[in-house]
NULO-123255 format. One record per residue: x, y, z of N, C-alpha, C in turn; residue number from 0. Coordinates in steps of 0.02 Angstrom, whole numbers, plus 32768, in hexadecimal, padded with zeros to 4 digits. Each point is the difference from the previous one (the first is absolute). Example, Ala and Ser with C-alpha at 12.3 -4.5 7.8 and 13.67 -1.06 7.14 Angstrom:
REM NULO-123255
+--------+---------+------+---------+----------+-------+--------+---------+------+-----+
! n.east ! n.north ! n.up ! ca.east ! ca.north ! ca.up ! c.east ! c.north ! c.up ! pos !
+--------+---------+------+---------+----------+-------+--------+---------+------+-----+
!   8294 !    7EE4 ! 8186 !    7FD3 !     803B !  8000 !   802D !    803C ! 8000 !   0 !
!   7FEE !    8035 ! 7FDC !    802A !     803B !  8003 !   7FD9 !    8037 ! 8025 !   1 !
+--------+---------+------+---------+----------+-------+--------+---------+------+-----+
This chain:
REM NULO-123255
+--------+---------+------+---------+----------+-------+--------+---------+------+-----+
! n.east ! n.north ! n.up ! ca.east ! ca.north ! ca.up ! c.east ! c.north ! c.up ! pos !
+--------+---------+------+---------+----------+-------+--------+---------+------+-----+
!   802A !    7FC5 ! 8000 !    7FD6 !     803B !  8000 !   802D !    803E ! 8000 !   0 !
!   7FF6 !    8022 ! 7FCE !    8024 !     8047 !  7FFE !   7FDC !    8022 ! 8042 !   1 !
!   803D !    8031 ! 8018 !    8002 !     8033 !  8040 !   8003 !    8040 ! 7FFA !   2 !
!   7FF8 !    803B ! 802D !    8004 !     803C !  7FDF !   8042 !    800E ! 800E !   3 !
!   804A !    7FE2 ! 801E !    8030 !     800F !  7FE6 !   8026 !    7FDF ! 7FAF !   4 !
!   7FE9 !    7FD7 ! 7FEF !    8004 !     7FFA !  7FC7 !   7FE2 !    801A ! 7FC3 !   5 !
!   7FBC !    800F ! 800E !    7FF3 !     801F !  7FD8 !   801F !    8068 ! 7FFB !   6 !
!   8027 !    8001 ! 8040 !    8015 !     803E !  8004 !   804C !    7FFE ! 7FCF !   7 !
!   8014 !    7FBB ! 7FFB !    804A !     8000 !  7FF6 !   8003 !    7FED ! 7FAD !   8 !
!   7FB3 !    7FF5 ! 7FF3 !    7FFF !     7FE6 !  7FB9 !   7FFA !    8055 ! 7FDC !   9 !
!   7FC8 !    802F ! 801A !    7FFE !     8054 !  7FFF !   8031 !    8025 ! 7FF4 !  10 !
!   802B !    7FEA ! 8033 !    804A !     803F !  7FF5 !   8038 !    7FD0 ! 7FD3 !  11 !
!   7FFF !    7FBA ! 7FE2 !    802E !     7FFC !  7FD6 !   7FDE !    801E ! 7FBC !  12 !
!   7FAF !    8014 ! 7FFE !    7FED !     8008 !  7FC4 !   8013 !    8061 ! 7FF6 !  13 !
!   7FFC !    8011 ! 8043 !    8007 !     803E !  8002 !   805A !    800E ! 7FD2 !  14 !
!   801E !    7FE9 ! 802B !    8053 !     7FDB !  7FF9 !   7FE9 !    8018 ! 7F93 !  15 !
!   7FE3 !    7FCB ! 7FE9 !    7FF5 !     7FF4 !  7FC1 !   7FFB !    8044 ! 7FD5 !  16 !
!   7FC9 !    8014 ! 8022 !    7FD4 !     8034 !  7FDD !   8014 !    8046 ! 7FF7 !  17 !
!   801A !    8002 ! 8035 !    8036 !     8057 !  800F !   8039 !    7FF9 ! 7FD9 !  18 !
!   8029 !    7FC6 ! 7FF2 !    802E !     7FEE !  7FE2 !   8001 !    7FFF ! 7FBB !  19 !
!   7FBF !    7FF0 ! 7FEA !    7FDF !     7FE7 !  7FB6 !   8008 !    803F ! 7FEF !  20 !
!   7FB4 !    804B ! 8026 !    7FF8 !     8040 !  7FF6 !   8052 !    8023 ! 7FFF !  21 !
!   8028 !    7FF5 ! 8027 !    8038 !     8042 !  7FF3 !   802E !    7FE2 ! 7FD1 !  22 !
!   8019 !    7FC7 ! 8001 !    8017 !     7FEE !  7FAC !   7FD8 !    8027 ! 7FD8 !  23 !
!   7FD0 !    7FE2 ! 7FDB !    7FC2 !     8021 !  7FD9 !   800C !    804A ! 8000 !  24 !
!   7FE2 !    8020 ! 8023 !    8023 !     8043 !  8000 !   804E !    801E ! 7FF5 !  25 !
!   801E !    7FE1 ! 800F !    8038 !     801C !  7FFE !   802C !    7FED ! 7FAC !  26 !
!   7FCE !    7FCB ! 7FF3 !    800A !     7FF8 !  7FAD !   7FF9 !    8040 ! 7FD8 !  27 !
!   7FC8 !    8000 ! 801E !    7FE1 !     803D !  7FC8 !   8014 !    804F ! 8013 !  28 !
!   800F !    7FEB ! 8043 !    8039 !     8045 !  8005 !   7FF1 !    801D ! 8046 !  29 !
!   8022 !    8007 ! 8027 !    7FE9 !     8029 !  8043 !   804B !    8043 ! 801B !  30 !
!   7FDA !    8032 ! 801D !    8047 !     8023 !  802A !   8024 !    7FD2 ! 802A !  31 !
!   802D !    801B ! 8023 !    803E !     7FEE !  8028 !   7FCD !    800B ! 804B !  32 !
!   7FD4 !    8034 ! 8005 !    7FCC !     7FED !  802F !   7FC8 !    7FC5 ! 8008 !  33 !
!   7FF4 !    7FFE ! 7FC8 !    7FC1 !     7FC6 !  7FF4 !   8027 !    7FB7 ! 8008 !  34 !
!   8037 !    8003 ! 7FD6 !    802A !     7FC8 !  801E !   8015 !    7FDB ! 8046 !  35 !
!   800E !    8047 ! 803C !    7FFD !     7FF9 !  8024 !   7FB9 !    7FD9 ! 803A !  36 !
!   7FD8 !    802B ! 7FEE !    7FBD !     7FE9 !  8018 !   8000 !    7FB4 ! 7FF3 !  37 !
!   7FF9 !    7FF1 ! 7FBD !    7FF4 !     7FC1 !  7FE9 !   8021 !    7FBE ! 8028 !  38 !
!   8041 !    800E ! 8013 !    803C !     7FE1 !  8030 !   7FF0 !    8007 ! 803C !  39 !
!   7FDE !    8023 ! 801B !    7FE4 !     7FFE !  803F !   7FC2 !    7FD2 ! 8010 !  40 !
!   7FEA !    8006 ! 7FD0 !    7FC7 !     7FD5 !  7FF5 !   7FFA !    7FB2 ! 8006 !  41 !
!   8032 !    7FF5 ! 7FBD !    8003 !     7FDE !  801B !   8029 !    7FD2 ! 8055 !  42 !
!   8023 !    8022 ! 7FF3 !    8039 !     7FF2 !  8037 !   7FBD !    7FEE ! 804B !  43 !
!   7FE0 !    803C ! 7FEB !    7FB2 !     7FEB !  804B !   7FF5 !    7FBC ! 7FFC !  44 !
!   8002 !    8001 ! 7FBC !    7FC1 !     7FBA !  8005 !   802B !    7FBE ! 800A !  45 !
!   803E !    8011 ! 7FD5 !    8029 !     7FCE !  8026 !   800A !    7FED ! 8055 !  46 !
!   7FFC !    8043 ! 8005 !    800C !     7FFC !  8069 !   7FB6 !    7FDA ! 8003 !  47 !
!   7FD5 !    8016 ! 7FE4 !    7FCB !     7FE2 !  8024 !   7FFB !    7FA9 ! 8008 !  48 !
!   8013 !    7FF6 ! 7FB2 !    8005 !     7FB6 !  7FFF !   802B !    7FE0 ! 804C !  49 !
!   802E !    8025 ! 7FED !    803B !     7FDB !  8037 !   7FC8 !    8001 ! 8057 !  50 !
!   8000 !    8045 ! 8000 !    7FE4 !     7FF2 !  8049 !   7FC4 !    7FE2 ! 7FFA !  51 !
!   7FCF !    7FF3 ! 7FEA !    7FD2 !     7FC3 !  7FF7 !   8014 !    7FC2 ! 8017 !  52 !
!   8037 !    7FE8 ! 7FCA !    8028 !     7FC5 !  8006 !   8017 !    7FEC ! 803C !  53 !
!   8034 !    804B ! 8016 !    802B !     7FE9 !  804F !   7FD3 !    800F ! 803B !  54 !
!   7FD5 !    8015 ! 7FEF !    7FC8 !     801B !  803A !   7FE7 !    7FB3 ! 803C !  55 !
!   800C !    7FFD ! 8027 !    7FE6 !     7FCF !  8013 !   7FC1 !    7FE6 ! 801B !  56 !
!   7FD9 !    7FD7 ! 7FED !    7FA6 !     7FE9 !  7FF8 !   7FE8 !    8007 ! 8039 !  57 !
!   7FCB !    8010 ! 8018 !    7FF3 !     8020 !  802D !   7FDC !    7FBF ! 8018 !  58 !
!   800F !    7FE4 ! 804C !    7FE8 !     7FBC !  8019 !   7FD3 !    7FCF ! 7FEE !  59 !
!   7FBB !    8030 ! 7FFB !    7FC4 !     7FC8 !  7FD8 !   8022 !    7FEB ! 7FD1 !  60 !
!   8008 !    8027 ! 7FD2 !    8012 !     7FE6 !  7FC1 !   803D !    7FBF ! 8005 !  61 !
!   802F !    8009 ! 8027 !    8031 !     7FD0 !  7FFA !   7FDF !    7FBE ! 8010 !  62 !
!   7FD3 !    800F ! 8034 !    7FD7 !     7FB3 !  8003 !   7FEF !    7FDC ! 7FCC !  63 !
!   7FC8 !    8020 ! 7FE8 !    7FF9 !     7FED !  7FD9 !   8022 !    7FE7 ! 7FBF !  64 !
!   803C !    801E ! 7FF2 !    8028 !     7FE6 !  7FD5 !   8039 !    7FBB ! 7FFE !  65 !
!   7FFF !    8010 ! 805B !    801F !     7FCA !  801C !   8069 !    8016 ! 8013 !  66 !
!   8010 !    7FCC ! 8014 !    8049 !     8013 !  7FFD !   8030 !    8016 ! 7FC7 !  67 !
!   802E !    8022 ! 7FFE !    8009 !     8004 !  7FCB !   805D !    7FD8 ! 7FF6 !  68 !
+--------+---------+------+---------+----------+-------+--------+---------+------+-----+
């Protein structure tokens, strides 16, 4: 049975995806040395987010239920 930390961790690798997809994309077609910046921040968030999702540790119910790991 999917959980809502997985389904949180499946979210931010798509985020991971999508911000990554958009500032390539953009930056094809051309962006400033500002917009560039932004874009790198961006993603760089969503990367942090993934990570702390990941290293975050499950909050008790949940580990029950998932069991030992």
């Amino acid at each position: 049975m999917i959980n809502t930390q997985e389904i949180l961790e499946w979210l931010s690798a798509f985020a991971v995806v999508i911000s990554g997809a958009l500032a390539g994309h953009y930056a094809h077609e051309g962006m400033t040395a500002i917009q560039m910046a932004g874009a790198a921040i961006a993603v760089l968030g969503s990367v942090t987010l993934a990570v702390t999702l990941r290293a975050w540790p499950a909050p008790a119910k949940a580990r029950d239920r998932r069991g030992p790991r």
